[in-house]
RODOFI-461272 format. One record per residue (C-alpha): y, x, z. Coordinates in pm, 1 decimal. Layout:
N
zator Y = Y, X = X, Z = Z $
...
This chain:
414
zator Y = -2597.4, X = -6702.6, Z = -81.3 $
zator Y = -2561.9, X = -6354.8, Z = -88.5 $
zator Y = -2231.2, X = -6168.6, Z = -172.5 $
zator Y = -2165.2, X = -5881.2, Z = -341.2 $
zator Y = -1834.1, X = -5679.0, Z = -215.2 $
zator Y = -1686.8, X = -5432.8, Z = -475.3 $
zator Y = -1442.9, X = -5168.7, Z = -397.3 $
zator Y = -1307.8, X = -4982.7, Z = -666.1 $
zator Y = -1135.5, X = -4695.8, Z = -659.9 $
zator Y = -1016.9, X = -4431.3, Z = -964.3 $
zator Y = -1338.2, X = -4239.3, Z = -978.7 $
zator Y = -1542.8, X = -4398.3, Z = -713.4 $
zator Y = -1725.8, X = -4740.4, Z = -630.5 $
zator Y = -1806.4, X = -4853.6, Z = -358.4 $
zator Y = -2011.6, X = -5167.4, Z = -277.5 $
zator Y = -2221.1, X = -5378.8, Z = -40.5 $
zator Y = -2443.6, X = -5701.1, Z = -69.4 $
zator Y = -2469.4, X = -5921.0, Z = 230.8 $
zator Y = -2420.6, X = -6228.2, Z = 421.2 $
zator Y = -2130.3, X = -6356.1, Z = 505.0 $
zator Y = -2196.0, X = -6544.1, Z = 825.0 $
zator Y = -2439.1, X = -6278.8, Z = 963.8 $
zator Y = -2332.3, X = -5984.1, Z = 830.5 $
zator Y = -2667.2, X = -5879.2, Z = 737.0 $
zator Y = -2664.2, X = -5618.8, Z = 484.2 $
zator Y = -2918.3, X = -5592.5, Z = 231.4 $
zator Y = -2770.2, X = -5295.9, Z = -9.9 $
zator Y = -2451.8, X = -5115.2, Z = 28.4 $
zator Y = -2441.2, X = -4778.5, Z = -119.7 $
zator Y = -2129.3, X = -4548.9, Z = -318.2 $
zator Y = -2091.3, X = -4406.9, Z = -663.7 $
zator Y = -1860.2, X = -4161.7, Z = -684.7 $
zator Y = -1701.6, X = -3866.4, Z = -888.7 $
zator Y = -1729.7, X = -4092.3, Z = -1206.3 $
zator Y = -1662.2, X = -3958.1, Z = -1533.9 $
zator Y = -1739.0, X = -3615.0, Z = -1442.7 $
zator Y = -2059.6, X = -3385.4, Z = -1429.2 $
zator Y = -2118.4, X = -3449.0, Z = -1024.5 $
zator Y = -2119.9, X = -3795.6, Z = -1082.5 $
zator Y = -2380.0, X = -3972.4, Z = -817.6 $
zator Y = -2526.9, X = -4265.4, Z = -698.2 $
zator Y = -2579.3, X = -4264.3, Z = -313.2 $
zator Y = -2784.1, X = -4609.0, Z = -225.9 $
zator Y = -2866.5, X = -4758.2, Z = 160.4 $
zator Y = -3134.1, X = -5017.7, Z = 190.9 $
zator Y = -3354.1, X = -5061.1, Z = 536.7 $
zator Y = -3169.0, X = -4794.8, Z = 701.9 $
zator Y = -3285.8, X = -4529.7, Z = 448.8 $
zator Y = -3077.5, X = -4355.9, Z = 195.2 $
zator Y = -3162.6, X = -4233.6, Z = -153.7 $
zator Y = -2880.9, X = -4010.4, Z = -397.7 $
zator Y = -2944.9, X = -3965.2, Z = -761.0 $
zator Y = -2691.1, X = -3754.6, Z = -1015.6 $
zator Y = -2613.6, X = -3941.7, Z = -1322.4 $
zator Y = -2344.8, X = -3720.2, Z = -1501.6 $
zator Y = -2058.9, X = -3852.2, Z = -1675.5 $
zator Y = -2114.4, X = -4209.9, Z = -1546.3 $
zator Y = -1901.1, X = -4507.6, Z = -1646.9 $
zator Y = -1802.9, X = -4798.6, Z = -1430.2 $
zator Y = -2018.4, X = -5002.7, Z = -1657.7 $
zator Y = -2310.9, X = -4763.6, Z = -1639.8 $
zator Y = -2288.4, X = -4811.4, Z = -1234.1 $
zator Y = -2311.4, X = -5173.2, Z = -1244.7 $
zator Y = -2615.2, X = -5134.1, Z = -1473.2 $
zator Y = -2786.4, X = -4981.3, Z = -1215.8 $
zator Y = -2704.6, X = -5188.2, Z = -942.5 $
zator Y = -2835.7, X = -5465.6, Z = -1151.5 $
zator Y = -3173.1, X = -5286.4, Z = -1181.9 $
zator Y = -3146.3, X = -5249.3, Z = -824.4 $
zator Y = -3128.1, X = -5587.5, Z = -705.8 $
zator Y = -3376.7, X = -5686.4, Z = -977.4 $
zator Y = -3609.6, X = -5426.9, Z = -804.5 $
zator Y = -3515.6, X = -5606.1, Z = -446.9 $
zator Y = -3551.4, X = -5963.4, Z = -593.5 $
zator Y = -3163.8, X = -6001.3, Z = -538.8 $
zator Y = -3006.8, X = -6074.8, Z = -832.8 $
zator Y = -3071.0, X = -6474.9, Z = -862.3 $
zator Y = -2926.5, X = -6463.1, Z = -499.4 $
zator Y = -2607.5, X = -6315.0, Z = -524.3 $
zator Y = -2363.2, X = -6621.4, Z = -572.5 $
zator Y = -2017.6, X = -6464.6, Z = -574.4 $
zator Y = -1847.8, X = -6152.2, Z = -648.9 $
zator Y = -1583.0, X = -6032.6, Z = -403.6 $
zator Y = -1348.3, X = -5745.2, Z = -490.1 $
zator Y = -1112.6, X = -5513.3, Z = -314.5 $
zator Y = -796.8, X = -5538.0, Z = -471.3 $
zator Y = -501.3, X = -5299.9, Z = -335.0 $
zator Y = -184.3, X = -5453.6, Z = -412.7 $
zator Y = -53.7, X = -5827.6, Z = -505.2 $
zator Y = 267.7, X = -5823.2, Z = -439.9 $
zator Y = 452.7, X = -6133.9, Z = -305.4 $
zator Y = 233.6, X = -6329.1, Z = -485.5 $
zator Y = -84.9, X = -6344.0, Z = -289.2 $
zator Y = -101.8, X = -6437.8, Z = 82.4 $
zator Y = -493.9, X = -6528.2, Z = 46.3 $
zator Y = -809.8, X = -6440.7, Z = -186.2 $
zator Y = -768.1, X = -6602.7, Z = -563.9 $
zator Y = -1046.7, X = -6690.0, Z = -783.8 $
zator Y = -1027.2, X = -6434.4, Z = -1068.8 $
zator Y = -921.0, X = -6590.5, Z = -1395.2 $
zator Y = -704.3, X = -6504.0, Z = -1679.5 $
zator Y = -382.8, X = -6574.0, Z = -1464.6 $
zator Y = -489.2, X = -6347.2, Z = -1165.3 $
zator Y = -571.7, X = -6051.0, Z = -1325.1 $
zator Y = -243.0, X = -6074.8, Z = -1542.7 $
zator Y = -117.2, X = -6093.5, Z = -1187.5 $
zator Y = -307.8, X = -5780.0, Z = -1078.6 $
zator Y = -168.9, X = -5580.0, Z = -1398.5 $
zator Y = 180.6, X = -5703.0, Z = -1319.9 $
zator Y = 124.0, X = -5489.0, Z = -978.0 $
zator Y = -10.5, X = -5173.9, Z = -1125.3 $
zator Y = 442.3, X = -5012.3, Z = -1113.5 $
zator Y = 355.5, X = -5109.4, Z = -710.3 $
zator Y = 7.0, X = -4924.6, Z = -702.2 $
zator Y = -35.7, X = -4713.7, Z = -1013.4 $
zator Y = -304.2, X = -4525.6, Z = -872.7 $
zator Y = -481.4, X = -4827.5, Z = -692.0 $
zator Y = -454.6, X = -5150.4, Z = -925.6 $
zator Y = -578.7, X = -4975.1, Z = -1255.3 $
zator Y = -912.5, X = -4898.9, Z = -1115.7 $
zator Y = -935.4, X = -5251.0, Z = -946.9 $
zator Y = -893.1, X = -5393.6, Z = -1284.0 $
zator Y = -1153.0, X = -5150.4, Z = -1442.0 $
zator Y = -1405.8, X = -5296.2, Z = -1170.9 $
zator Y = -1335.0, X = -5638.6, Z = -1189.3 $
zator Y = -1340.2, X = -5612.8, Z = -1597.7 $
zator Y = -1697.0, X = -5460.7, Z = -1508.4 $
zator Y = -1821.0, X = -5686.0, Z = -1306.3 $
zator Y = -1774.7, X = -5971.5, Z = -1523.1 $
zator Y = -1972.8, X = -5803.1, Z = -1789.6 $
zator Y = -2266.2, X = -5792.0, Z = -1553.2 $
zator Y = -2239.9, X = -6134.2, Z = -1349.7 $
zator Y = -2158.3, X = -6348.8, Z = -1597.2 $
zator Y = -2149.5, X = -6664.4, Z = -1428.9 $
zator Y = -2056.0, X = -6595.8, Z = -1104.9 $
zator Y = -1708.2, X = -6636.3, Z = -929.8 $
zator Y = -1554.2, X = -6361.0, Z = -866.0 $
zator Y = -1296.7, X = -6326.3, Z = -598.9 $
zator Y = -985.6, X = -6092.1, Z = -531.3 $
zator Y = -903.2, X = -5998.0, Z = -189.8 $
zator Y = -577.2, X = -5852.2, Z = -167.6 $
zator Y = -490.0, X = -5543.9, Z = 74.9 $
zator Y = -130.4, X = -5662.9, Z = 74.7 $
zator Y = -255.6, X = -6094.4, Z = 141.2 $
zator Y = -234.1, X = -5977.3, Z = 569.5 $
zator Y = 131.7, X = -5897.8, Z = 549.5 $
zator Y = 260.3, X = -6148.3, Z = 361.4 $
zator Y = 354.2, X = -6342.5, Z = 672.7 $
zator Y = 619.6, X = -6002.0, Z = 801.7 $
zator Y = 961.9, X = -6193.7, Z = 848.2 $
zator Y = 1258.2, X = -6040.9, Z = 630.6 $
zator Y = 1340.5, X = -5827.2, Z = 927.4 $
zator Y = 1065.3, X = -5636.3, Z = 854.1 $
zator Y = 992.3, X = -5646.9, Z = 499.5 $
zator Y = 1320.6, X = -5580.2, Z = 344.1 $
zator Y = 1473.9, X = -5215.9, Z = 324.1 $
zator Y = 1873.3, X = -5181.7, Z = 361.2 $
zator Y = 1916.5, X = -5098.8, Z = -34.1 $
zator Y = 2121.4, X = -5351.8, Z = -274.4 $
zator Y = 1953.7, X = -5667.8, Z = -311.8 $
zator Y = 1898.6, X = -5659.6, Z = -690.7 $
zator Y = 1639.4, X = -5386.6, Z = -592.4 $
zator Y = 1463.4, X = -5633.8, Z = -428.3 $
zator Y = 1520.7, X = -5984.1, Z = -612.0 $
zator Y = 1462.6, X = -5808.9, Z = -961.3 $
zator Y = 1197.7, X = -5511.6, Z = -914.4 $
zator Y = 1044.7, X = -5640.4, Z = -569.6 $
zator Y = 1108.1, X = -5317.9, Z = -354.0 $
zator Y = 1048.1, X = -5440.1, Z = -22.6 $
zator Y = 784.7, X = -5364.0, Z = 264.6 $
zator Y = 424.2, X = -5488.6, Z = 144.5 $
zator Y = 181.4, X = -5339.2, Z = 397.9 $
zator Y = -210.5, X = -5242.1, Z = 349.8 $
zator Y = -548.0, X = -5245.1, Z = 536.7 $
zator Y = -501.8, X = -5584.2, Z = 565.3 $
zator Y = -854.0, X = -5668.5, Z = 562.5 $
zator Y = -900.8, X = -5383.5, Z = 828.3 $
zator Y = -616.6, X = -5506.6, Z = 1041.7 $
zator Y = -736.0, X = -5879.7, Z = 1032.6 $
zator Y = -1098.2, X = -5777.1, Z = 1122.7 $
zator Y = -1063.5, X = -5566.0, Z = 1445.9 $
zator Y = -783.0, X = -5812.7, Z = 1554.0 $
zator Y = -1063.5, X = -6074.9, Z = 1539.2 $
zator Y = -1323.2, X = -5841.8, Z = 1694.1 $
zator Y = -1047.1, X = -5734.4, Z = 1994.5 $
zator Y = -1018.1, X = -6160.5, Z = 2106.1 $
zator Y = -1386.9, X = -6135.5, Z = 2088.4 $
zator Y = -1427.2, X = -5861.6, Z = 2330.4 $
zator Y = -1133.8, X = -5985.6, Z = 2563.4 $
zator Y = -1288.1, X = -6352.0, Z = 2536.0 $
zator Y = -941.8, X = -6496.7, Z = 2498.7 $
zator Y = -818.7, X = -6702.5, Z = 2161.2 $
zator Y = -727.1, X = -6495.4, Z = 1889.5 $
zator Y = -401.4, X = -6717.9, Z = 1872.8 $
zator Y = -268.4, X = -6616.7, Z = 2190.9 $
zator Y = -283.1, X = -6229.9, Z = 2193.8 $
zator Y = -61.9, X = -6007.0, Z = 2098.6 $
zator Y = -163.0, X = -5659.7, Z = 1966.6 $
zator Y = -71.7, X = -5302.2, Z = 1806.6 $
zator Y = -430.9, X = -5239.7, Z = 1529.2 $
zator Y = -414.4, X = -4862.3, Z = 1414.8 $
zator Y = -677.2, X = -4804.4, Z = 1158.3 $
zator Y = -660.2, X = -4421.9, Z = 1148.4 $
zator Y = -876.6, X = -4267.0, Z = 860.2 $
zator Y = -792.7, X = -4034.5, Z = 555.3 $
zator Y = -525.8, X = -4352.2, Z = 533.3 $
zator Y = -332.9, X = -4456.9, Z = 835.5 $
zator Y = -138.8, X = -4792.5, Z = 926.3 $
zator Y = -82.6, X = -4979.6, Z = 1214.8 $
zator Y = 4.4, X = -5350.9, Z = 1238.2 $
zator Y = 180.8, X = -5564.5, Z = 1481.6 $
zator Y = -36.9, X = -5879.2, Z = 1518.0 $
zator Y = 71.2, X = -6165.2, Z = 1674.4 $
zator Y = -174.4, X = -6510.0, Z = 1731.9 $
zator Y = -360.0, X = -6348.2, Z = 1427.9 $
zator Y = -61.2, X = -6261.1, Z = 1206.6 $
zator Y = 28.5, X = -5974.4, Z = 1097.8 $
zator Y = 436.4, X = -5969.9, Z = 1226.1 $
zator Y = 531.5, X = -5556.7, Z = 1104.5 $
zator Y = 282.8, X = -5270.3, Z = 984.2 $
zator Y = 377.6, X = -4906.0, Z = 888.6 $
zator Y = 293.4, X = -4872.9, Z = 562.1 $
zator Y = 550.3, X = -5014.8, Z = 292.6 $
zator Y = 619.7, X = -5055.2, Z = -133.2 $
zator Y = 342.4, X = -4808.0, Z = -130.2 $
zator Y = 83.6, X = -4662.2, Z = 99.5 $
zator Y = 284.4, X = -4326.8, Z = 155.1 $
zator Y = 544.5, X = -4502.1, Z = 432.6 $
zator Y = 449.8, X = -4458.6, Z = 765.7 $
zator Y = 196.6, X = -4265.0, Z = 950.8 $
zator Y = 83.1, X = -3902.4, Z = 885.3 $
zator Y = -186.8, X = -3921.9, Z = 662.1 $
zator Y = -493.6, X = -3652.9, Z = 532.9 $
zator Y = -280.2, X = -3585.2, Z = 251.3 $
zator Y = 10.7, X = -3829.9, Z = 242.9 $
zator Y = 333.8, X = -3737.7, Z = 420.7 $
zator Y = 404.2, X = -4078.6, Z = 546.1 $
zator Y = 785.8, X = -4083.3, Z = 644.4 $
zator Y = 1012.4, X = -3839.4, Z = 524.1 $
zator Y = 1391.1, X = -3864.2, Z = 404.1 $
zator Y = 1437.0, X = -4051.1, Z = 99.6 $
zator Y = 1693.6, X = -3770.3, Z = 10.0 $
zator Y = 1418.5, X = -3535.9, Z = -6.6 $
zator Y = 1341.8, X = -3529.2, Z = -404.2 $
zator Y = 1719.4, X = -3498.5, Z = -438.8 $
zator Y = 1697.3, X = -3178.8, Z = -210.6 $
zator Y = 1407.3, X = -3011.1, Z = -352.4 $
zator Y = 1506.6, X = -3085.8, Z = -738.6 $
zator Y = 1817.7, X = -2898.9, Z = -671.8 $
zator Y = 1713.8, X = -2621.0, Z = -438.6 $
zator Y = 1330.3, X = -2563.8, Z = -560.4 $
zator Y = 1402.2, X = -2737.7, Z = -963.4 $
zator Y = 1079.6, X = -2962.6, Z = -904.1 $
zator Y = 1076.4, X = -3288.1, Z = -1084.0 $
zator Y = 1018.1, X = -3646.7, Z = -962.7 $
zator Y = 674.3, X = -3650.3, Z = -1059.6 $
zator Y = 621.4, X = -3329.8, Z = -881.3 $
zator Y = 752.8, X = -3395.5, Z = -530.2 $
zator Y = 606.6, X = -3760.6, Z = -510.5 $
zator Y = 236.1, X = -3593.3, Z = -616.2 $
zator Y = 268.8, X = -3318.4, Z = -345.6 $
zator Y = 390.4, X = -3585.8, Z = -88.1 $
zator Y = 59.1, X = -3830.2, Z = -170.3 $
zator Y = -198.6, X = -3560.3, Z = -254.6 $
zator Y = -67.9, X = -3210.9, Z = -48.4 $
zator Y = 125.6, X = -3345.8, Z = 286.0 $
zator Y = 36.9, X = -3497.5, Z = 563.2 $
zator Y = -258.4, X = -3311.3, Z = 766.3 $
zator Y = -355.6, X = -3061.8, Z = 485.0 $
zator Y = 33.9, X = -2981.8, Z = 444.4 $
zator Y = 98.0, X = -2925.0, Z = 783.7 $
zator Y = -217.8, X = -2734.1, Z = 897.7 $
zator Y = -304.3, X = -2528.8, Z = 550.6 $
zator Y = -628.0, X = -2558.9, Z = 587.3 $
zator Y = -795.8, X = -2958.8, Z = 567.8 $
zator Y = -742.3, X = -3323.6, Z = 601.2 $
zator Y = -1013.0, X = -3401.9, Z = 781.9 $
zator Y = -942.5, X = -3424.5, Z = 1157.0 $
zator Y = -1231.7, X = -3339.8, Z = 1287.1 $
zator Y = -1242.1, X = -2983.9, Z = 1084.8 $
zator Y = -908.0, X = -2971.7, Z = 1234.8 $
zator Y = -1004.3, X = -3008.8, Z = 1581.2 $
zator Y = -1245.4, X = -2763.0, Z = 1571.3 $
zator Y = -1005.2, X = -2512.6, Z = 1398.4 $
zator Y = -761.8, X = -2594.6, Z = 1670.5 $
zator Y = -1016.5, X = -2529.3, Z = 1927.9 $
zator Y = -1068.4, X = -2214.1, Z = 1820.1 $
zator Y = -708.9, X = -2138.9, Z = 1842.8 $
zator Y = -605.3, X = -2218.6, Z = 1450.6 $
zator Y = -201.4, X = -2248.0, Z = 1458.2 $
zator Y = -151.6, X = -2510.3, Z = 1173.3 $
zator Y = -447.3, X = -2730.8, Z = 1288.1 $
zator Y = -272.5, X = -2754.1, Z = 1624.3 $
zator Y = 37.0, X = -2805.5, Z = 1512.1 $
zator Y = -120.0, X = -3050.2, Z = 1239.3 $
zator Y = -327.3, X = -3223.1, Z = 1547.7 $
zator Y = -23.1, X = -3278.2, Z = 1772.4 $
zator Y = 198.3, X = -3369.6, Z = 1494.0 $
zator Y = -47.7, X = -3661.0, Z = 1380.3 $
zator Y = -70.8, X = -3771.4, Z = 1744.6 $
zator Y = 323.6, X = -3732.0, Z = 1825.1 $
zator Y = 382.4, X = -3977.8, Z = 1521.9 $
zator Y = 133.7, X = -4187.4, Z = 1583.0 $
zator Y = 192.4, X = -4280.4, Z = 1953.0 $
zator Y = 622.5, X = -4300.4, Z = 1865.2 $
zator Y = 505.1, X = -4568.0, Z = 1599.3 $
zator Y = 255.5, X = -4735.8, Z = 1828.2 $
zator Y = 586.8, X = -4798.6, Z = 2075.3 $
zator Y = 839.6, X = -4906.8, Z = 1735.9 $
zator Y = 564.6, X = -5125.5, Z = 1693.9 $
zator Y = 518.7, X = -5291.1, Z = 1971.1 $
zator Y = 930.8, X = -5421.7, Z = 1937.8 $
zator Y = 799.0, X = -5679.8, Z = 1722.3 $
zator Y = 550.2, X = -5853.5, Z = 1953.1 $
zator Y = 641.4, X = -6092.8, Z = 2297.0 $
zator Y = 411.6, X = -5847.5, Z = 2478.3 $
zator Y = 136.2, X = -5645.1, Z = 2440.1 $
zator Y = -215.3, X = -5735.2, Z = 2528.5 $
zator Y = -418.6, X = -5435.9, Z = 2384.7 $
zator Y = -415.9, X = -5134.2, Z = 2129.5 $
zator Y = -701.6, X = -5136.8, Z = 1902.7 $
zator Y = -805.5, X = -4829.2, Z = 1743.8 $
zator Y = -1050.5, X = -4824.1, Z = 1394.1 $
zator Y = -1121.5, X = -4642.7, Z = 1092.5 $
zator Y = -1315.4, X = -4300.3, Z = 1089.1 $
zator Y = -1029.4, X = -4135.3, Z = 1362.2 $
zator Y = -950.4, X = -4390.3, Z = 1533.6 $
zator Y = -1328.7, X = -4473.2, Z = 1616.8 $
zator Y = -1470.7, X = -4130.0, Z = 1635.6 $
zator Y = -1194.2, X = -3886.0, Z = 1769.3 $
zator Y = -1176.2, X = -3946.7, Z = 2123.5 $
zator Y = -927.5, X = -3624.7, Z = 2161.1 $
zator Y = -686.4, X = -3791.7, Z = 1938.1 $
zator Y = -711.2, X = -4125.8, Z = 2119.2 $
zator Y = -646.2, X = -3940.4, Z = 2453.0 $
zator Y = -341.9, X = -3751.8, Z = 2341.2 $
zator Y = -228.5, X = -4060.3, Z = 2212.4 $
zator Y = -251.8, X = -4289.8, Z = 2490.8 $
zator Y = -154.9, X = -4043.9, Z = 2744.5 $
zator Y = 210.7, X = -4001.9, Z = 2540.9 $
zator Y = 215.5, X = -4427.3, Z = 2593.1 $
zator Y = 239.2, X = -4428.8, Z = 3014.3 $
zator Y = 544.1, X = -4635.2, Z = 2946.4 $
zator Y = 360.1, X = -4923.5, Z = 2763.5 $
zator Y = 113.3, X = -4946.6, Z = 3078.6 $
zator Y = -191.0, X = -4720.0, Z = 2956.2 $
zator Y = -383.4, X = -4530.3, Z = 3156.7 $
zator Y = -747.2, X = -4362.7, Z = 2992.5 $
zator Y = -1080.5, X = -4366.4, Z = 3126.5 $
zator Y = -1205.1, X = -4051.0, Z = 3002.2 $
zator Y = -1561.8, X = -4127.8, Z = 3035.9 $
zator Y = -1549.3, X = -4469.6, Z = 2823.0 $
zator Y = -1331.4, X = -4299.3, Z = 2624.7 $
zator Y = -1615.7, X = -3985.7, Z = 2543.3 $
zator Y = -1865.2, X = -4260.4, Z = 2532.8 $
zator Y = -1661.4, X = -4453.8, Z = 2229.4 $
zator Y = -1763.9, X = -4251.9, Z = 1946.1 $
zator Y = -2043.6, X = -4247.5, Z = 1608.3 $
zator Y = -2056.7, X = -4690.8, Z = 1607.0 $
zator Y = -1967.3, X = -4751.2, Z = 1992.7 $
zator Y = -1719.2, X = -4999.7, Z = 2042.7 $
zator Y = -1538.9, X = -5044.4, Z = 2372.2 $
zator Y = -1275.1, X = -5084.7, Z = 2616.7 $
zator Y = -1124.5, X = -4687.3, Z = 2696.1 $
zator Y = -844.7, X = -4795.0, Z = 2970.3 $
zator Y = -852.2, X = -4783.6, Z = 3308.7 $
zator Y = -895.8, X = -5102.4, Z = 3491.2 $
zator Y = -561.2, X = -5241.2, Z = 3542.9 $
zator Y = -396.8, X = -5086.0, Z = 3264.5 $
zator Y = -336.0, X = -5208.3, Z = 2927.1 $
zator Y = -598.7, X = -5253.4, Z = 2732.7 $
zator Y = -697.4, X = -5007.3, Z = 2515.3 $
zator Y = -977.5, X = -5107.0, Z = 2251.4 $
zator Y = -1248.4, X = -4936.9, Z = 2034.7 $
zator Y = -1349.4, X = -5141.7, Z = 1739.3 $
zator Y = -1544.3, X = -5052.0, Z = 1435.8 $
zator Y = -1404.2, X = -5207.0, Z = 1143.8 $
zator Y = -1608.7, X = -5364.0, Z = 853.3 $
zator Y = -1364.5, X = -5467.6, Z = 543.3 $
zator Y = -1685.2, X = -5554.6, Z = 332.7 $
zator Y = -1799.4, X = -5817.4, Z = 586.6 $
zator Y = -1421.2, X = -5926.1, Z = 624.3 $
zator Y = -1406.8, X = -5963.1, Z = 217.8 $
zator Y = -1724.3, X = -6140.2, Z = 190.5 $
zator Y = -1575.5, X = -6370.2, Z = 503.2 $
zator Y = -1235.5, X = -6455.7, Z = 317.4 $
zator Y = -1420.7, X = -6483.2, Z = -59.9 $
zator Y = -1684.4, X = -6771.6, Z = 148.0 $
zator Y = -1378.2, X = -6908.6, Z = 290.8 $
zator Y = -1206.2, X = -6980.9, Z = -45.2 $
zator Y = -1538.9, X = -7110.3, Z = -211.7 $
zator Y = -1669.3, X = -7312.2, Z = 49.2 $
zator Y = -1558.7, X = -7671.2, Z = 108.5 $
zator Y = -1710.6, X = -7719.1, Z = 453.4 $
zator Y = -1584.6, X = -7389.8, Z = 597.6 $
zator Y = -1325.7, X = -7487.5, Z = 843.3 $
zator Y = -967.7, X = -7371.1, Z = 656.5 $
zator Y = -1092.2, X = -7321.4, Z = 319.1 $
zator Y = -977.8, X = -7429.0, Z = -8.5 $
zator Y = -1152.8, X = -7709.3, Z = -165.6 $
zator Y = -1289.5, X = -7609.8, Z = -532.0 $
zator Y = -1483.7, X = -7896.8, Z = -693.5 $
zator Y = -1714.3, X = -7785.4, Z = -974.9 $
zator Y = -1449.0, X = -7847.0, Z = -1209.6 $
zator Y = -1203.1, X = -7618.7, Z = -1040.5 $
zator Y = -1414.9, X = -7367.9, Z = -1043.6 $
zator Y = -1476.9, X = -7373.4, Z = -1391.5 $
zator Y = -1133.2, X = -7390.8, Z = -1504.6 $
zator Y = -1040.6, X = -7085.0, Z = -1309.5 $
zator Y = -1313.1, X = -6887.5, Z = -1412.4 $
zator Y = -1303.1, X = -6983.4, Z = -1783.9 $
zator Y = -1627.8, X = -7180.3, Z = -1808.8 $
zator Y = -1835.1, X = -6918.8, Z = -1630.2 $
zator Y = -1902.2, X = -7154.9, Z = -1299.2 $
């Protein structure tokens, strides 16, 4: 059975079909810019890639042609369940969730929690179902990872109505990235999953680190929403939460205003004036740009101070694992970062560390130091693992759905 992994974003889809127990990928491709006059259709099959513009595309109008694409391939009767990327689900979901009419009132009861996130989920999901009829489809939540953070790390110190009657607490994100490299790190350390303790940053245009202990996520940085935390490309991460009150008195912006400049114009684009992509910045900074260097150090300053916070929730620490388009290609920014973190035991190799870039995974410490790990992350594969999981009886740890089950959840489409 093949699986097809949806991610669906506001003007962008993303998607892959492929095994879950191999990983073998047979399509995987992105549409993006949807609804405008750039929209296009970028498709990888057999290690070759093939773009085509089709303006003013609809979600629906995507999923057409990726039908006629895996009719092409001979796919289509294969693919036996849907999987989809779904950002937030609140306290309700710790695990995937067969999509029926209760789940996606679920996933609409989110959208205050992830207006920007949650709407296009829904869009995708609603398309989807128009072109598999028939097939499960499965929500994997973001959030699902961090549902097992203990009070002390979830709640905030407001009044507790905030929290019992509009759920403003710490949620977390990346989950599926977090739970994949932490299974990939036991792997390369050949010890059990269950008995290491470890600090996951997945560092890309979005950044968040997790604390995860025997497989458990115990603390991460992000929190009600993915702007907490971590300097981002364009998100702020922490600032003080007096901050709108301050700039709507001294500047007269509104609300709106401040929260859209701290999620689309902060972070490393704020700070440097010029990009949030690191590795424009590093170059700039080479070159002796002041506000990519300042940009560059303040990412990495952050970053290693919340690698130590974070390591206050574990026993001990058995390794840092770095992921996501940073954390597995910039080797300066790993360097800066773990030679700020002496004090937690790490020491770099520099020539592993060089070597650990564009799909090489790896260990970039010295011997005798604390492990420091390189791991490519793959949320697709993780999504189709956790939607096989769910659906399959025989998988150890899954949910049991009889035929009837199924049916009932999906309203008479299984």
């Amino acid at each position: 059975m093949w699986t097809l992994v949806l991610n669906c974003g506001s003007s962008s889809v993303k998607f892959a079909l492929l095994q879950a127990e191999s990983g073998e990928t047979a399509l995987s491709g992105l549409a993006e810019r949807l609804g405008s006059p750039e929209a296009r259709l970028v498709l990888s099959q057999a290690g070759q890639k093939t773009e085509s513009a089709h303006p003013d595309a609809s979600y629906a109008e995507v999923f057409a042609l990726l039908l006629a694409e895996l009719e092409q391939l001979g796919l289509r009767e294969q693919v036996g369940v849907v999987a989809h990327r779904v950002v937030h689900g609140g306290e309700k979901f710790s695990a995937p969730a067969l999509i029926g009419p209760d789940v996606l009132e679920s996933i609409r009861a989110c959208i205050p929690l992830a207006p920007l996130h949650n709407p296009a989920n829904l869009a995708g999901i609603e398309a989807a179902q128009a072109s598999f009829p028939g097939l499960p489809q499965v929500a994997v939540f973001d959030t699902a990872f961090h549902q097992t953070l203990p009070p002390v790390a979830y709640r905030y110190a407001v009044p507790k109505e905030w929290y019992t009657e509009h759920g403003v607490r710490r949620y977390g994100f990346h989950g599926t990235s977090h739970a994949y490299v932490a299974q990939e790190a036991a792997r390369m350390l050949n010890r059990p999953l269950a008995e290491l303790h470890l600090v996951t940053a997945h560092l890309g245009n979005g950044c968040s680190l997790a604390a995860v202990s025997g497989g458990k996520s115990l603390d991460t940085s992000m929190g009600l929403t993915p702007l907490e935390g971590l300097v981002m490309g364009t998100r702020s991460g922490d600032v003080d939460p007096n901050l709108h009150d301050y700039l709507a008195r001294q500047a007269g912006l509104s609300l709106e205003v401040v929260t859209d400049a701290l999620n689309r114009r902060s972070g490393l684009t704020g700070l440097s004036g010029l990009s949030g992509d690191m590795r424009q910045l590093e170059e700039a900074a080479v070159q002796g740009h002041a506000g990519a260097t300042l940009a560059v150090e303040v990412f990495v300053y952050r970053l290693a101070k919340s690698i130590a916070a974070m390591s206050v929730a574990l026993p001990g620490l058995d390794a840092l694992v770095f992921t996501g388009g940073i954390g597995e290609n910039s080797a300066g920014v790993r360097a800066k970062v773990l030679n700020r973190l002496g004090l937690l035991g790490f020491a770099l190799d520099e020539a592993a560390n060089d070597a650990a870039v564009r799909g090489v995974a790896g260990q970039i410490g010295r011997p005798g130091s604390t492990p420091a790990l390189v791991v490519g992350t793959n949320e697709e594969l993780m999504i189709a693992r956790e939607a096989a999981r769910l659906l399959t009886p025989e998988r150890p740890g899954s949910q049991q759905l009889g035929s009837n089950t199924l049916r009932a959840v999906t309203g008479g489409l299984a």
